[in-house]
C-alpha positions in Angstrom: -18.3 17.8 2.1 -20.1 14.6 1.2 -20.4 12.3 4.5 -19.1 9.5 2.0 -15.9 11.1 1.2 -12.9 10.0 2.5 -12.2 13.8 4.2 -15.0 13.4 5.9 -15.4 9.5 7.0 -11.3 9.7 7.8 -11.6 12.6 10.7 -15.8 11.4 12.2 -14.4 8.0 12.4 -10.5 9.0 14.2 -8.6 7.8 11.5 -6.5 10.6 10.7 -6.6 14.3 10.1 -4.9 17.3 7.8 -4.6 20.4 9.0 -3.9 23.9 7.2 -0.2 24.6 8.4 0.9 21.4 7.3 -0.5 21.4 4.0 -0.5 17.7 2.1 1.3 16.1 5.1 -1.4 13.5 7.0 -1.3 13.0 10.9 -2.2 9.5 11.2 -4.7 9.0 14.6 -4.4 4.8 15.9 -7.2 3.8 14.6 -5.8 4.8 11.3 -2.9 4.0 11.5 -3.9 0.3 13.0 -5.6 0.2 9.0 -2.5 1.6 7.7 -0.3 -1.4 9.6 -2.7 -3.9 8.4 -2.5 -3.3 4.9 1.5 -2.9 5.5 1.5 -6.3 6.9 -0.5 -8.0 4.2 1.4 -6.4 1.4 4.7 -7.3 2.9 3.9 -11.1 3.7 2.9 -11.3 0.1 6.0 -9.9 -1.2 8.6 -12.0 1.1 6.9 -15.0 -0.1 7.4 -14.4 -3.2 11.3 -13.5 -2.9 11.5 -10.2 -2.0 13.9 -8.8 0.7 12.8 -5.8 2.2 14.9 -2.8 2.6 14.9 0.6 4.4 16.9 3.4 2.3 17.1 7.7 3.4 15.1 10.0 2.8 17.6 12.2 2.3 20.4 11.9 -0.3 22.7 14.6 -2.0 21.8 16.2 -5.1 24.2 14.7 -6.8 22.4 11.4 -7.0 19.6 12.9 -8.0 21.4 14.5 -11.0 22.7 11.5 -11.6 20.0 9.5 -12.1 18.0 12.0 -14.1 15.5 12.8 -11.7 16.5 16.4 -10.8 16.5 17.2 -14.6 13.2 16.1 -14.6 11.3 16.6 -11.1 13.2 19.5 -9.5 10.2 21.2 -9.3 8.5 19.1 -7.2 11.5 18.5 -4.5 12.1 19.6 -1.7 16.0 20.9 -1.8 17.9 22.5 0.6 21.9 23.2 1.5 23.1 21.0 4.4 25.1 22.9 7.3 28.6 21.1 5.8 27.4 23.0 2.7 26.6 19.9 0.8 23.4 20.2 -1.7 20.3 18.1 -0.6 16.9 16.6 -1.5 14.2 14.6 0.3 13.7 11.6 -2.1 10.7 11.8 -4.1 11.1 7.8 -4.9 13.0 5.0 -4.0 14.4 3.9 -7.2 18.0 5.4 -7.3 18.4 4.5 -3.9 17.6 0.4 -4.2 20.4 0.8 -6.8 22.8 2.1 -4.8 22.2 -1.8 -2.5 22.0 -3.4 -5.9 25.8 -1.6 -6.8 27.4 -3.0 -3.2 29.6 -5.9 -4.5 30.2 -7.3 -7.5 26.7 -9.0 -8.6 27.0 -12.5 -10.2 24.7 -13.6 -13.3 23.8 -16.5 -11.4 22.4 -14.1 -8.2 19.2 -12.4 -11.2 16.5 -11.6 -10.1 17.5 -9.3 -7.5 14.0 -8.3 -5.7 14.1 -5.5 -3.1 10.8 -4.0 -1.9 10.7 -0.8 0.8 7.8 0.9 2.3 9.5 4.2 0.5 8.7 7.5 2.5 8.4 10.3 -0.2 8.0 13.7 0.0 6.5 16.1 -3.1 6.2 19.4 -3.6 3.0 19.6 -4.7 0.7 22.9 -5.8 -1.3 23.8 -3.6 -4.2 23.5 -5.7 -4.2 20.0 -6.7 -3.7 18.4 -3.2 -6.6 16.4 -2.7 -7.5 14.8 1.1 -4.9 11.6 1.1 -5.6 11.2 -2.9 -2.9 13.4 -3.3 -0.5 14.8 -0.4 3.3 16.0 -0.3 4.3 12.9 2.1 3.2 9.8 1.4 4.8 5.8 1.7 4.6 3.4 -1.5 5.1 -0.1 -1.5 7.8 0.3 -4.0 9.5 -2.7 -5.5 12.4 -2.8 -8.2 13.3 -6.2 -9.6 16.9 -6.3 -11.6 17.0 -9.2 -13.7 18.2 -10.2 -17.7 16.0 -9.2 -20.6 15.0 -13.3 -20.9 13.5 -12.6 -17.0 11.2 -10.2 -17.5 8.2 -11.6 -19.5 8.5 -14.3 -15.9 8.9 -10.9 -13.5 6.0 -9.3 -15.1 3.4 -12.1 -14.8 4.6 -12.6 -11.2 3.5 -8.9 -10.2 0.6 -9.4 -12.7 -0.5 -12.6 -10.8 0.2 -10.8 -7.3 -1.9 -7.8 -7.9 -5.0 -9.1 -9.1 -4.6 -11.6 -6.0 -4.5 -8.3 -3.7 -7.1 -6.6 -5.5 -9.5 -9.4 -5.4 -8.7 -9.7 -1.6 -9.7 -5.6 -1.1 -12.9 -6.3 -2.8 -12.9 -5.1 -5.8 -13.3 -6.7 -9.6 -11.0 -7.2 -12.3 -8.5 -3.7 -12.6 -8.7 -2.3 -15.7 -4.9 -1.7 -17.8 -3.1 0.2 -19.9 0.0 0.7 -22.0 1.7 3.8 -21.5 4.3 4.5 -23.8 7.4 6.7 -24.6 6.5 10.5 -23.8 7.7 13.8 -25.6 10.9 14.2 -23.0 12.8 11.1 -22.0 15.9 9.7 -21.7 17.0 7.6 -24.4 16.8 6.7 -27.9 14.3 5.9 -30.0 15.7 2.1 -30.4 15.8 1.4 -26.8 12.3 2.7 -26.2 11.4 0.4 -29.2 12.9 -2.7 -27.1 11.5 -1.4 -24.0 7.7 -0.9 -25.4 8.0 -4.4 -27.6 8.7 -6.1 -24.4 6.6 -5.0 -22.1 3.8 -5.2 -24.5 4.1 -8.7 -25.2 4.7 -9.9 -22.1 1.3 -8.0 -21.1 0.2 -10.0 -23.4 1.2 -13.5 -22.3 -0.5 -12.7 -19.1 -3.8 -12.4 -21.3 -3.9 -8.5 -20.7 -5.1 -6.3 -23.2 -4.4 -2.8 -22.5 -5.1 0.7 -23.9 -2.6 2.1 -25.4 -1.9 6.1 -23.9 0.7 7.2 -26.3 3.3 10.0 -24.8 2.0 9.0 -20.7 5.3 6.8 -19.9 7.7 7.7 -17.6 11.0 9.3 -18.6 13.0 6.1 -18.4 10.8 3.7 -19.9 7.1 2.3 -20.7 4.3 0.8 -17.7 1.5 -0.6 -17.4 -1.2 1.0 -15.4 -3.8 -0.3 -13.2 -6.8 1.1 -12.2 -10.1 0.1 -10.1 -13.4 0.4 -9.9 -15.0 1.7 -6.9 -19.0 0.9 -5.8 -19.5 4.4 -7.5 -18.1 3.6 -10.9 -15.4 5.9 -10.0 -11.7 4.4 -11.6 -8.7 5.3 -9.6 -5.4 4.4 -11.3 -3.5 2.5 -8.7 -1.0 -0.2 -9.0 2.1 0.2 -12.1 4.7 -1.8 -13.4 7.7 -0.4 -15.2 10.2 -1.4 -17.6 13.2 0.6 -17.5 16.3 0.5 -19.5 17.9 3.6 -18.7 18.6 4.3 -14.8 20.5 1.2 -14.1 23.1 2.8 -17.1 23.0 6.2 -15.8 23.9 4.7 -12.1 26.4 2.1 -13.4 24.5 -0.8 -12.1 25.9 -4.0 -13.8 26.7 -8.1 -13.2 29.2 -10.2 -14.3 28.3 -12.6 -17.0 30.3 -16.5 -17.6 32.8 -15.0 -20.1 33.3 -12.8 -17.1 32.1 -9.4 -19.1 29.6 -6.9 -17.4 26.1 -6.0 -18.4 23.5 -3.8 -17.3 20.5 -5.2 -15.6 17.1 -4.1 -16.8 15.3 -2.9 -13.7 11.6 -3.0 -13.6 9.9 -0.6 -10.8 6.5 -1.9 -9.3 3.8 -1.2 -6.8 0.6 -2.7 -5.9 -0.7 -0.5 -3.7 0.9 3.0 -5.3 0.2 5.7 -2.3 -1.1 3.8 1.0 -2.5 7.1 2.2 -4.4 7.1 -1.2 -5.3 3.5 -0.8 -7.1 4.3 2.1 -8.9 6.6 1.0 -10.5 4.9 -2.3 -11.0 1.6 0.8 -13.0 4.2 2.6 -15.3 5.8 0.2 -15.6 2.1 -1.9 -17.2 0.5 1.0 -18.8 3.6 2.2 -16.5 3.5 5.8 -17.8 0.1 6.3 -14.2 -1.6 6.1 -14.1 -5.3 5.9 -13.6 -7.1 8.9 -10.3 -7.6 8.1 -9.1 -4.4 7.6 -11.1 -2.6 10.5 -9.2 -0.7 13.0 -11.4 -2.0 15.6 -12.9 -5.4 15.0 -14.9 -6.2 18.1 -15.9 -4.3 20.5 -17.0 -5.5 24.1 -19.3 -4.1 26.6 -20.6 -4.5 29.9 -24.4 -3.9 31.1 -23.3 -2.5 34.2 -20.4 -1.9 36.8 -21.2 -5.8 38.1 -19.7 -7.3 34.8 -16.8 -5.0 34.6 -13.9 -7.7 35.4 -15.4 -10.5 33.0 -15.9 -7.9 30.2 -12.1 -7.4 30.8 -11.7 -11.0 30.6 -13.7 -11.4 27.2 -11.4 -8.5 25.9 -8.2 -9.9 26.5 -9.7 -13.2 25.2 -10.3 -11.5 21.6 -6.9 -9.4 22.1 -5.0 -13.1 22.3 -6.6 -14.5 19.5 -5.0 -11.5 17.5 -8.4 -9.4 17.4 -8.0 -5.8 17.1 -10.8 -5.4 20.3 -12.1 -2.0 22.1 -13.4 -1.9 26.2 -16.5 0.7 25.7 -17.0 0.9 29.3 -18.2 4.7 29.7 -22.4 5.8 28.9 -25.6 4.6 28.4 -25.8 0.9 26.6 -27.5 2.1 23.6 -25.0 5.0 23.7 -22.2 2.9 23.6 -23.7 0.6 21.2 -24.7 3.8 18.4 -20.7 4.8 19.2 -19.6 1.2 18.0 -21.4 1.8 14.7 -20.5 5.7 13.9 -16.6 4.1 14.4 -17.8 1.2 11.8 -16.7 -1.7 14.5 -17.9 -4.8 12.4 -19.2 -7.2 16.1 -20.4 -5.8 19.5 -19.8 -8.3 22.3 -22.0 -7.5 25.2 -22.0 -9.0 28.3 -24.4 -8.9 31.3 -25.1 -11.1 35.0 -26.7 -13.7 32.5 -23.4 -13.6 29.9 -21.0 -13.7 33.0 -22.9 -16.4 34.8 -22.4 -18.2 32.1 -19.4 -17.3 30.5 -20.6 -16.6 27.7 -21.5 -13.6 25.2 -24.0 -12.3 23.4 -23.0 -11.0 20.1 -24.4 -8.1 17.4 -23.0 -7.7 14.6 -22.9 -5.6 11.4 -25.6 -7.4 9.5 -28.0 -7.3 12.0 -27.7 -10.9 13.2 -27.5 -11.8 16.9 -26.5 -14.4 18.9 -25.2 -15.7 22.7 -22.0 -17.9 21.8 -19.8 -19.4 25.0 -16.6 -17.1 25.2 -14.4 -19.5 23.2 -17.0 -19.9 20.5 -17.2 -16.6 19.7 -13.6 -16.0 19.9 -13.5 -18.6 17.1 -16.3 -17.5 15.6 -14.1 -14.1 14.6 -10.3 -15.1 14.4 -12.0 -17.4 11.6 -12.8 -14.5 9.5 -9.3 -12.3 10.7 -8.6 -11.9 6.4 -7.4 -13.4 3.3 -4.2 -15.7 3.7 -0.7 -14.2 2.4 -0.7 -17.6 -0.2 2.0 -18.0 -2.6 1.3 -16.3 -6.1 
């Protein structure tokens, strides 16, 4: 396995690991998981600024629903489904989407109350063949940053250049250029008619357009219930990885009887457009890890500085420089145990972006002397440092 790829970089630097009995199901290790929690955190500060409330729906949910919704008739291949001990007929959710209706269907919704922005960080479980499960690029449990927006057909060219404007913000902030796009449109087996799909793909397709976007067109690669726009990146390898979609769908709020009450006081069905930026976070983290060859920005490091005494003598200041970093919201490491240089070569093979060393001259002083990842050096006093790195903790959650 190349010591580039994620399956490798993901298990030498204790990030996470998959093991054989548990095929396509990822055990995430802390220091994985602290990269996980960042991205989480980012993601979610962008979306409740931008009006989003966040919701937590089951992973379980009776068949029913998902015959409902369409999704069984479709996916049932790829679910897990099982018979409940009351006898009841089950199935782990594969996505969020009929579920973020069911919130939207509590209560009578008002015309006034559109857009209607949820966003979940929707566990999923699919049952995927064996043989294309792929490290975390592809696994049978995974969390999206799922978003569904239900709003009036005049809302969505608006919707769509919000999420447009958000995920090229995100991108840019991960490090990587302008995504490629395209236009998927109505495939061989889908739910409704040929008019509605003509709506559907007309709309979506110009308001791609107003955001200046001009995507290939992938005839037949939509989803069942409506058209989307597909975004893909472009790693350090020239590798693409489709990631982030937005989707315009005319056809689930119907088939769930999602609907709001207009002035003359008649119903109509929202339009419900499904989004993510991210798509998979597993899979996120593993095109972060082989783009920037392990070397995570400082940001997004699971460890961001980590500090280490000489000898025994500068054990309690060490402590004290730790705890400094750890209050300033640093993500910081005590390597107390081995050899200097041992401890030093550790720091790099877990890709920890600043050492902080500290010896008799460091504690006299109160100060530290710092190494970091691009070979600079330098002895800061212990508040100067600490600055010196919260400065550079990430990109701010702004507005979009």
């Amino acid at each position: 396995m190349d010591d580039l790829d994620h399956r490798s970089l993901g298990p030498r630097m204790g990030l996470f690991h998959l093991q054989e009995d548990a095929p396509g199901m990822p055990f995430w290790h802390p220091r994985g998981h602290a990269v996980y929690r960042v991205l989480e955190d980012y993601i979610r500060s962008r979306m409740r600024r931008l009006g989003y409330g966040e919701v937590r729906t089951p992973q379980l949910m009776p068949r029913s629903l998902w015959e409902a919704s369409g999704h069984w008739e479709k996916f049932r291949e790829a679910m897990f489904a099982f018979e409940a001990s009351d006898g009841r007929a089950m199935a782990l959710k594969p996505m969020s989407c009929p579920c973020h209706v069911q919130i939207f269907n509590r209560g009578v919704r008002s015309w006034r109350e559109l857009p209607v922005r949820f966003a979940e960080f929707g566990a999923c479980h699919r049952d995927e063949p064996s043989g294309s499960m792929h490290g975390l690029m592809r696994t049978r449990a995974f969390e999206q940053d799922d978003a569904h927006v239900f709003c009036s057909e005049d809302q969505v060219a608006g919707e769509v250049a919000r999420f447009v404007r958000l995920l090229k913000s995100v991108y840019a902030d991960l490090g990587f250029p302008e995504p490629a796009v395209a236009l998927s449109l109505r495939p061989a087996v889908r739910a409704g008619d040929d008019a509605l799909w003509d709506r559907a793909e007309g709309m979506l397709a110009e308001a791609a357009a107003a955001c200046g976007l001009e995507p290939e067109i992938l005839p037949g690669e939509g989803a069942f219930y409506g058209p989307k726009l597909e975004f893909s990146l472009r790693d350090l390898l020239g590798r693409s990885w489709q990631m982030g979609t937005v989707q315009l769908d005319f056809v689930l709020p119907g088939k769930l009887g999602a609907s709001y009450v207009m002035p003359d006081g008649s119903r109509r069905e929202p339009v419900m457009i499904h989004h993510a930026v991210f798509g998979s976070l597993g899979r996120l983290v593993a095109v972060l890890l082989e783009h920037h060859g392990g070397r995570l920005p400082f940001w997004l490091s699971s460890e961001q500085v980590a500090v280490m005494p000489i000898g025994a003598g500068q054990a309690a200041y060490a402590s004290e420089v730790a705890d400094a970093f750890l209050d300033a919201g640093l993500r910081a490491v005590l390597l107390e145990d081995g050899s200097l240089p041992r401890r030093i070569v550790e720091a790099g093979e877990r890709a920890i972006p600043a050492v902080a060393v500290v010896g008799g001259r460091e504690a006299a002083s109160r100060c530290v002397s710092m190494r970091e990842r691009d070979g600079s050096q330098s002895v800061l006093p212990l508040g100067d440092a600490v600055s010196r790195l919260a400065s550079r903790d990430g990109p701010s959650p702004v507005a979009s």
